[in-house]
N, C-alpha and C positions, 0 to 999 in steps of 0.2 A: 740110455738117456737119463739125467739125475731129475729128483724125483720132483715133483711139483712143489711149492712153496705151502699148500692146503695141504700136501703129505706129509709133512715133517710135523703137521701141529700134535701138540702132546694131550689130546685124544684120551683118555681113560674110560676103555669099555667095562660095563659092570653088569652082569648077565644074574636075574633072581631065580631062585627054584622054577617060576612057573613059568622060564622064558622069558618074560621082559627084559629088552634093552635098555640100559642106560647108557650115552656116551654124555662124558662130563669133558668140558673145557675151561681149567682155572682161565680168568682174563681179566687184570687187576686193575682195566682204566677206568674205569667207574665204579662207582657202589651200588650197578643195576644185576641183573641176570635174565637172560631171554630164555625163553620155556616152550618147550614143544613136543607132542606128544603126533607120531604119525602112525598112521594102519591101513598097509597095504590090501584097505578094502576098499573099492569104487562100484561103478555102475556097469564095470564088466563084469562085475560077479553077480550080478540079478539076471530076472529072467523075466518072462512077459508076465505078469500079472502081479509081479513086485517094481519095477521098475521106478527108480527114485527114489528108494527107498534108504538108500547112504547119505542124499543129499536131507533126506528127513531127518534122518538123526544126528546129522549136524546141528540140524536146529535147536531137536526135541534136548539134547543133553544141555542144552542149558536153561532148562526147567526147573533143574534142581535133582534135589534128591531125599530121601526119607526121610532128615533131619534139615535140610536146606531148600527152603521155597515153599515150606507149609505154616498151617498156624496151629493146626489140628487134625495129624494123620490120622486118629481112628476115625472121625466125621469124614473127611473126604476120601475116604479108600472106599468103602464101597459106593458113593456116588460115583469113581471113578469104573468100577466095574458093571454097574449101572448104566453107565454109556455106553461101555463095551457091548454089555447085552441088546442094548436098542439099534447100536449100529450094526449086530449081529443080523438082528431082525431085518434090518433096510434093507440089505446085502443080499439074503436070502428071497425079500421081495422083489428088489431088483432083478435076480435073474431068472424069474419068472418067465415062461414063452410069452403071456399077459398080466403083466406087475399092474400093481392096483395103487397108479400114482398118485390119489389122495391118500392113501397110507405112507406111502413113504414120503409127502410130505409130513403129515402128522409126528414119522416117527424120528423127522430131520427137527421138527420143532422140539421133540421131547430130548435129543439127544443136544440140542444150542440150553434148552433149560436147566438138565441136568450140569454143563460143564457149568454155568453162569452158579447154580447153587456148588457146588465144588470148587468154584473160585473166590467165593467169602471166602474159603479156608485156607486158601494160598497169598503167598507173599510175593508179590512178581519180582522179577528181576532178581531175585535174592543174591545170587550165585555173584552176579554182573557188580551188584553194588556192595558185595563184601570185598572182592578182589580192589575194585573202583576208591572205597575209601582209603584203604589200605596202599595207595599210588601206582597200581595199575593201570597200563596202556598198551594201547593196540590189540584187548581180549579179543578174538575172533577164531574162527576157525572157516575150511574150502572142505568141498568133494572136488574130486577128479574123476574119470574113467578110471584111476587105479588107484586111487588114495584117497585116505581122510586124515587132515592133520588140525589138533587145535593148538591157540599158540596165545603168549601174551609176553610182557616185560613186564616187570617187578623189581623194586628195591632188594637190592641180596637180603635185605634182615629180616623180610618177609617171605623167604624160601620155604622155610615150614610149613606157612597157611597155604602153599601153592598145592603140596602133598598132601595135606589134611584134607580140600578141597578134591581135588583131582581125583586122588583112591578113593574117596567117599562117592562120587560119580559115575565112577567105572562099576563099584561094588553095588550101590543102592541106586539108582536110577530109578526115576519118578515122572512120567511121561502125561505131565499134567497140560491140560488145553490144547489134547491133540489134533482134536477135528477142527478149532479154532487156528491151529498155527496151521496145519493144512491149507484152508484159507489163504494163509499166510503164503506156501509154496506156490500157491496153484497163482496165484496172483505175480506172485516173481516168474513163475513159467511164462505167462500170459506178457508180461514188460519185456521177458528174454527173449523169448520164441514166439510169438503170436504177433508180438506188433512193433518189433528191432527187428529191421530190415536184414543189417546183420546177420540176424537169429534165423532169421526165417531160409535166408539163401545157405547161410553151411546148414541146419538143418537139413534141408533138402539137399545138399551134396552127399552129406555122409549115407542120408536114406537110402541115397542113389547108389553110393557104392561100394557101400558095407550092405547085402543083400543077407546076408548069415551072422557074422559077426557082430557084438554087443557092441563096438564101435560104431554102428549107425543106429544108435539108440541114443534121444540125451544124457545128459547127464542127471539133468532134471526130472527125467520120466515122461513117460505116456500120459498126456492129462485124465485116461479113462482108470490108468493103474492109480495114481492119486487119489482121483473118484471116489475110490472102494480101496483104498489101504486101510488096516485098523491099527490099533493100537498095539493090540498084544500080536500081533505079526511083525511090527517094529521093534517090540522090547527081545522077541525071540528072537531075531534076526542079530539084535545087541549085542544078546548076553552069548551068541553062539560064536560071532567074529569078530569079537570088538574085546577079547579077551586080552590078558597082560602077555599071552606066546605072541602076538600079533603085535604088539605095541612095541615100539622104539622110542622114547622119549630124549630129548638132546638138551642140555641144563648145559648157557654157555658165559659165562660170568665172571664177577665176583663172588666166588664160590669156593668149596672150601672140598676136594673130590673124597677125602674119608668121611667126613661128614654130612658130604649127597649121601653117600654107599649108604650109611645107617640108617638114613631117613627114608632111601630105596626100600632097605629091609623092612622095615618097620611099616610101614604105611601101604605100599604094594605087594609086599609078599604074600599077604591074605587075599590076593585077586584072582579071581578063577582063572584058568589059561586059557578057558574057550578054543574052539578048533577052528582050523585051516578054512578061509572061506573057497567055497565051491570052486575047483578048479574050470580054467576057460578052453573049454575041447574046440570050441567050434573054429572050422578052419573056411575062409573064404575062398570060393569056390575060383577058378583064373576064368578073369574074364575073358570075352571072347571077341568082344569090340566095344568102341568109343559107345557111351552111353552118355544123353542130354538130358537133364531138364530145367524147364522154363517157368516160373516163380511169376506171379502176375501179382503186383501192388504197388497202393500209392507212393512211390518213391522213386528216387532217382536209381536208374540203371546200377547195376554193380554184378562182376563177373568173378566166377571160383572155378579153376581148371584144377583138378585133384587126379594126378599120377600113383597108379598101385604102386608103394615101394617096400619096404623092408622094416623090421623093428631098430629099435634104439639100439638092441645089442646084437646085431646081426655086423660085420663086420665092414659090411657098406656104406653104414651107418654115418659114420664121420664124414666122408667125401659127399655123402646127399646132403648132409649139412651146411660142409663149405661151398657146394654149390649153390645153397638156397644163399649166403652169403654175397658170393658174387653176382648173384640177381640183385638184389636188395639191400645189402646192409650199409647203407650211408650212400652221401649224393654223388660220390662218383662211381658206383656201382651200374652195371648195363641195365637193368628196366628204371630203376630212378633216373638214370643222366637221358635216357629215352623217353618216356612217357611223362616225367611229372618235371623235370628240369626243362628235357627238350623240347620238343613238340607242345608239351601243357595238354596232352591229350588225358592226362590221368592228376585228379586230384589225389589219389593213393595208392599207391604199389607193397604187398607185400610177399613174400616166397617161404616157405616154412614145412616144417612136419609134425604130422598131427594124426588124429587127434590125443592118440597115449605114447605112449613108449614102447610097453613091452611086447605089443604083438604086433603084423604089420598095418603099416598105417599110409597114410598118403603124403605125398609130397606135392603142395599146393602153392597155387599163387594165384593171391586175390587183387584184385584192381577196382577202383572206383572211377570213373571214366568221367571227366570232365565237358558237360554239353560245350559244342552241340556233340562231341564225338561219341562213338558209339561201344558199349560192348565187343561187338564183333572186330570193329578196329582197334580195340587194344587186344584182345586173343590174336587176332595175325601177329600183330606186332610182339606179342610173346615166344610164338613157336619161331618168329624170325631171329628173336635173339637165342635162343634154344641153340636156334640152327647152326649160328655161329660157335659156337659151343662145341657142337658136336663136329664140325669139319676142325676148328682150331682150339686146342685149348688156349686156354684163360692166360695172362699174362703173370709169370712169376711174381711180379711186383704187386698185381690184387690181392695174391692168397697172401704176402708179406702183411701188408695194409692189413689185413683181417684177422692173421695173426696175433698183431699189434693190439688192436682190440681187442680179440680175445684175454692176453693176456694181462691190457689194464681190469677189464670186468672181473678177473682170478682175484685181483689184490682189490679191487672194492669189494668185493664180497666178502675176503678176508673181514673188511674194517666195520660191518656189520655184524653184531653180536645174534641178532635176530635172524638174520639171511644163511648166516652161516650153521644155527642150529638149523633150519630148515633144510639146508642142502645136504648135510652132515646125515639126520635124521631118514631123510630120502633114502640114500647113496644106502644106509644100512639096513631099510625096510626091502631094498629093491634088489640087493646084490651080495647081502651080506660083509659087506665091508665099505665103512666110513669114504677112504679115501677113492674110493671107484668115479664119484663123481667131480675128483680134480683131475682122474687119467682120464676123464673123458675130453675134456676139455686140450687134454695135450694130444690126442688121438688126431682130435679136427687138425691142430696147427702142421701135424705130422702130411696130411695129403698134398701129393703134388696136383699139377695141374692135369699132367694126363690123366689119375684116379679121377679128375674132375669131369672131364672130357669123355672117360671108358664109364661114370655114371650115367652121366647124362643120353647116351646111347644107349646105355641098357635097362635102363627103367624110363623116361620121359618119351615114351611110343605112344603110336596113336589108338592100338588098342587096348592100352591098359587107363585110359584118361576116363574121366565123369569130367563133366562140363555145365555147372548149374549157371544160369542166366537171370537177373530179374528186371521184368521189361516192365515199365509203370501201366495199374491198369488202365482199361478204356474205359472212361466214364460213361461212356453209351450202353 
């Protein structure tokens, strides 16, 4: 088969002494450049008592660094270790068989005072509003289960400042207002997971049935690991996996590729490589039957059926894909033209796999059930279109349709300069070559309908399903 229209882009990979990727893509219809830096580190590489700890240092790296976001490093570095110490104290009070919680209040007060005097010495935002004047947009960065990427757009003339910033970050990292941006996470935990209904019911599926694996862990963390994270457990945790061997950075632009290469050299080459984050041994144990549970809060009903299936690169992968397609993907697909077109039994349908990639995960469909109907009658109504599935396959002309789609989403993602460093960057932190994630894409359109039909049979059973429910509670 000839090769996808994302493989032919002319791609210039640029590998530094210490491991860091670069792929460069000249692209001359603006005078912009989209920038992204990915590291295949997530929250499956933590363990229980670091947990959240990737999505923190998403945060904390835009604090600044030794020369960026202070006023006066030698005044605030030891108030910064100063905290360290006090919270060292709390820590050790805390796990006491009988902690002596007027101290640890006391020593929560000393350690809010000590950041508050170390914050005359800093400059907020620093980092934010040098890129920002400079015509910067979209600065951000995500965690994932297996990634962390940060990303912005920028005038190509400002290329430079992007790399003078960037390696200064990586190299010097300055994790100032940690227990304050803490705060900061535990409170985005609490919107995502504690009181988004959302949140609350996949959390409870993956708990349910990821029993072993890091995949029934959030992403966000444990709010008791947050509790008690410290600072200098984050900066180690940085400088150990967050090094330039781990880093792929994708520069897609108006850009000028001998001219990255120098700026590569120059500016990143003095970054340490850091090592390999902790590999993921743990292997989920086979389930032995359908497993429930039931979610009690004030909300409207909403239902998650998650079937044990396979990783991204297992070679089933595609066909469970285009199966979750032909559930879902547009209004003449069988549970939309059923539940939300037809009947109106479901305000939203959707089918999908989740929650990473690289290890197995589940193949899920969630429904919001429109009163008066119920949870339980949209689950029948699911295993009934299953059903059809599995006696008949799919009609040549759905996976055509979905194809078709497919293949418009290939050429808009082309036409994003931004989208396309990000997929580019991925495809080569995840697989070691750029273009893996346009074959992926041709892989799905490649499944017939019986691959469709011989999945859904062999993984959509009743003893490999989790089944979370959330019933509103009883005000009694």
């Amino acid at each position: 088969m000839p090769a996808a229209p994302g493989e032919r882009l002319p791609v210039v990979r640029h590998t530094l002494d210490n491991g860091m990727t670069f792929l460069i893509l000249e692209r001359r219809q603006s005078p912009t450049v989209s920038l992204v830096i990915h590291y295949p580190v997530g929250s499956v590489n933590e363990h229980l008592g670091n947990t959240g700890i990737a999505h923190v240092l998403e945060h904390m790296l835009f604090k600044g660094s030794e020369e960026i976001g202070t006023r006066d490093r030698a005044r605030e570095s030891p108030l910064l270790d100063a905290v360290d110490a006090a919270r060292d104290s709390m820590i050790a009070e805390a796990g006491l068989a009988r902690p002596d919680t007027s101290r640890i209040r006391r020593l929560e007060d000393v350690i809010s005072s000590l950041e508050d005097q170390a914050r005359v010495h800093t400059v907020a935002n620093e980092f934010d509003r040098i890129l920002s004047a400079e015509g910067a947009r979209g600065l951000n960065a995500t965690t994932s289960h297996e990634a962390t990427r940060y990303f912005v757009e920028l005038p190509s003339n400002r290329l430079e400042l992007w790399f003078a910033l960037e390696s200064d970050r990586m190299r010097h990292p300055v994790f100032r207002g940690f227990f304050t941006e803490l705060d900061v996470v535990r409170e985005e935990r609490r919107m995502r997971l504690e009181t988004s209904p959302g949140g609350i019911l996949e959390t409870a599926l993956l708990a349910t049935a990821f029993q072993v694996h890091p995949y029934g862990v959030p992403v966000i963390g444990h709010a008791s690991d947050l509790e008690f994270l410290t600072r200098r457990q984050a900066l180690d945790y940085f400088l150990d996996y967050y090094g330039a061997g781990n880093a792929v950075a994708a520069i897609v632009g108006d850009v000028d590729a001998d001219e990255v290469k120098r700026w590569a050299n120059e500016y990143f080459g003095p970054v340490r490589p850091g090592r390999q984050p902790p590999a993921v041994l743990a292997r989920e144990p086979e389930q032995a039957g359908e497993r429930r549970v039931t979610v009690e809060f004030d909300a409207e009903p909403r239902l998650l059926i998650g079937w044990r299936a396979v990783s991204g690169l297992h070679p089933d992968a595609p066909a469970l894909a285009m199966l979750a397609s032909v559930l879902t993907a547009g209004r003449t697909t069988r549970l939309y033209r059923r539940l939300v077109a037809g009947d109106q039994s479901a305000v939203h349908v959707a089918a999908y796999l989740g929650p990473g990639f690289a290890h197995p995960r589940l193949f899920t469909v969630g429904a919001v059930p429109r009163s008066p109907h119920t949870a339980a009658e949209i689950e029948q109504a699911v295993y009934e279109e299953i059903e059809k599935i599995k006696e008949t396959a799919p009609d040549p002309r759905a996976l055509e349709r979905i194809g078709n789609q497919l293949r418009a989403g290939d050429f808009r993602r082309l036409s994003s300069n931004l989208e396309l460093a990000m997929q580019i960057a991925e495809s080569q932190a995840a697989f070691g070559d750029w273009r893996e994630t346009f074959r992926l894409s041709r892989r799905i359109m490649d499944v017939t309908p019986q691959d469709v039909r011989r999945v859904a049979i062999q993984y959509l059973e009743t003893r490999s399903r989790t089944v979370a429910t959330m019933v509103r509670k009883d005000p009694s």
